[in-house]
C-alpha positions in Angstrom: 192.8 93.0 -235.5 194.7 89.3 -235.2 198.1 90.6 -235.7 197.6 94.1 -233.1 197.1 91.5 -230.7 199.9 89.4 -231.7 202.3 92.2 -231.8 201.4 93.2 -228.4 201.6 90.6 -226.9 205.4 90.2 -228.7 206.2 94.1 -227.1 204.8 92.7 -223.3 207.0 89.6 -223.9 210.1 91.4 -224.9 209.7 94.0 -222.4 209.2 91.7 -219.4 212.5 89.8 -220.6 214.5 92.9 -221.7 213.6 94.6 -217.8 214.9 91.4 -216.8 218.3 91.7 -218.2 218.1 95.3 -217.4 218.2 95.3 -214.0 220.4 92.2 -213.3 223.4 94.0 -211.4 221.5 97.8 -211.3 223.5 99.1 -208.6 226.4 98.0 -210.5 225.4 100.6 -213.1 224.2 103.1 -211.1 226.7 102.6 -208.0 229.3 101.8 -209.8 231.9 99.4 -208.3 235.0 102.1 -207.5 234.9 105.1 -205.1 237.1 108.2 -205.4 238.6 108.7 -202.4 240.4 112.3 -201.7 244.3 112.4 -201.0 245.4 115.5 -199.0 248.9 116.1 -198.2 251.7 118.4 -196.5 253.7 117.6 -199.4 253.3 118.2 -203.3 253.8 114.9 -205.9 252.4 112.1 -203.4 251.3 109.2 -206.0 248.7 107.1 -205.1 248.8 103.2 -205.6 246.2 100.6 -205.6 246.9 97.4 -204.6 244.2 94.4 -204.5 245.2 91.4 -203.3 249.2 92.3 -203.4 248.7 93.0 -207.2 249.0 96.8 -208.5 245.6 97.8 -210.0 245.7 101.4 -210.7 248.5 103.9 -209.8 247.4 108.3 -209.9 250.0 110.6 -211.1 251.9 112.3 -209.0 249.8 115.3 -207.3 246.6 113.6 -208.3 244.0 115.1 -205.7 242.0 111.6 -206.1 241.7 108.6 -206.7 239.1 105.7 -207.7 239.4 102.6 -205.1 237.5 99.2 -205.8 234.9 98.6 -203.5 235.8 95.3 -202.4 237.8 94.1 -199.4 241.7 93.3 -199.8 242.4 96.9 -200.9 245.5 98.8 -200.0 246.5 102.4 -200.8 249.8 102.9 -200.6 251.5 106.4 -200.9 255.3 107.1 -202.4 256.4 110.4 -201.9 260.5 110.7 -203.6 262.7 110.9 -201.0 260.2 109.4 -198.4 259.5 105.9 -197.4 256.2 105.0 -199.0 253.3 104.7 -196.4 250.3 102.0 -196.5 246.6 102.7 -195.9 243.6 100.0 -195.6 240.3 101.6 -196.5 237.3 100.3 -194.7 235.1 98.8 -196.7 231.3 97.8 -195.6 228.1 97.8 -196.9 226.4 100.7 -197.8 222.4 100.3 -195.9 221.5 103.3 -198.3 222.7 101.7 -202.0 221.6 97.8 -199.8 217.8 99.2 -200.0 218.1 100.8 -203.5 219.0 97.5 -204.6 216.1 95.7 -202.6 213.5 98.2 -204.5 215.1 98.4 -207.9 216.0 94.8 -207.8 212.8 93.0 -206.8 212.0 91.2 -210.2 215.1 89.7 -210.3 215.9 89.5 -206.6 218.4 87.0 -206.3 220.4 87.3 -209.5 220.5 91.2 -209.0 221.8 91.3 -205.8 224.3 88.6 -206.3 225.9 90.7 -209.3 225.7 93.6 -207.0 227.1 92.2 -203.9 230.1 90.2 -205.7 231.6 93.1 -207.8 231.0 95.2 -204.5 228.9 97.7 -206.2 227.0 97.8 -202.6 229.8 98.7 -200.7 231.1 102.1 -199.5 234.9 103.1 -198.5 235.6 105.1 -195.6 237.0 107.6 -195.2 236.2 109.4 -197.9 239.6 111.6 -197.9 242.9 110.4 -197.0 245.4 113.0 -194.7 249.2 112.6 -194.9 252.0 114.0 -193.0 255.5 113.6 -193.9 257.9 113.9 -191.5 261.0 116.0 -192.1 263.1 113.5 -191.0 263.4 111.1 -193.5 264.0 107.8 -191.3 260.5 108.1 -190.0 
């Protein structure tokens, strides 16, 4: 009878500490911490690049319908189309009230350490808009 108790009370104690780790940074698992973001154009082979912070982090092959942007401020999509001059876009990027209360509800053991994870990586943010037009001029100079 001693050691049912014993080992229970182990399983509650693991459980409590393993929940812990579990939902540190939820919404960073279950929102993830990159949006795809839809690229429509007049043109075929537009290629998609991501830049963060100046720096190249992921580049779609040309024609590539979509693409994943970070959530996190600083990004630019920039579009090359051969034979065109390449053209920028800034994504907004702001909080997302929707995945803000998931994390408030999923993450109240671990409030604070949570929702730090989850707010530094970006996992509660949300890009708009969701799809991206382009036109390219005929003229090439423009």
């Amino acid at each position: 009878m001693r050691t049912t108790g014993n080992a229970l009370f182990f399983f509650k104690r693991i459980f409590r500490v393993g929940s812990f780790f579990l939902l540190t940074g939820c919404m960073t698992l279950t929102g993830g911490t990159n949006q795809y973001v839809e690229i429509q154009s007049d043109r075929p082979g537009v290629q998609a690049v991501i830049l963060l912070n100046g720096e190249v982090v992921r580049t779609s092959d040309p024609g590539d319908e979509w693409i994943a942007v970070p959530k996190t401020p600083g990004v630019v999509i920039r579009f090359d189309l051969k034979g065109h001059p390449s053209k920028s876009f800034v994504p907004t990027v702001r909080p997302d009230q929707v995945q803000g209360v998931k994390v408030l509800l999923f993450n109240l053991p671990n409030i604070f350490v949570g929702y730090l994870i989850d707010e530094a990586n970006g996992a509660t943010n949300v890009i708009a808009p969701e799809t991206v037009e382009l036109k390219w001029s005929e003229d090439h100079s423009k």
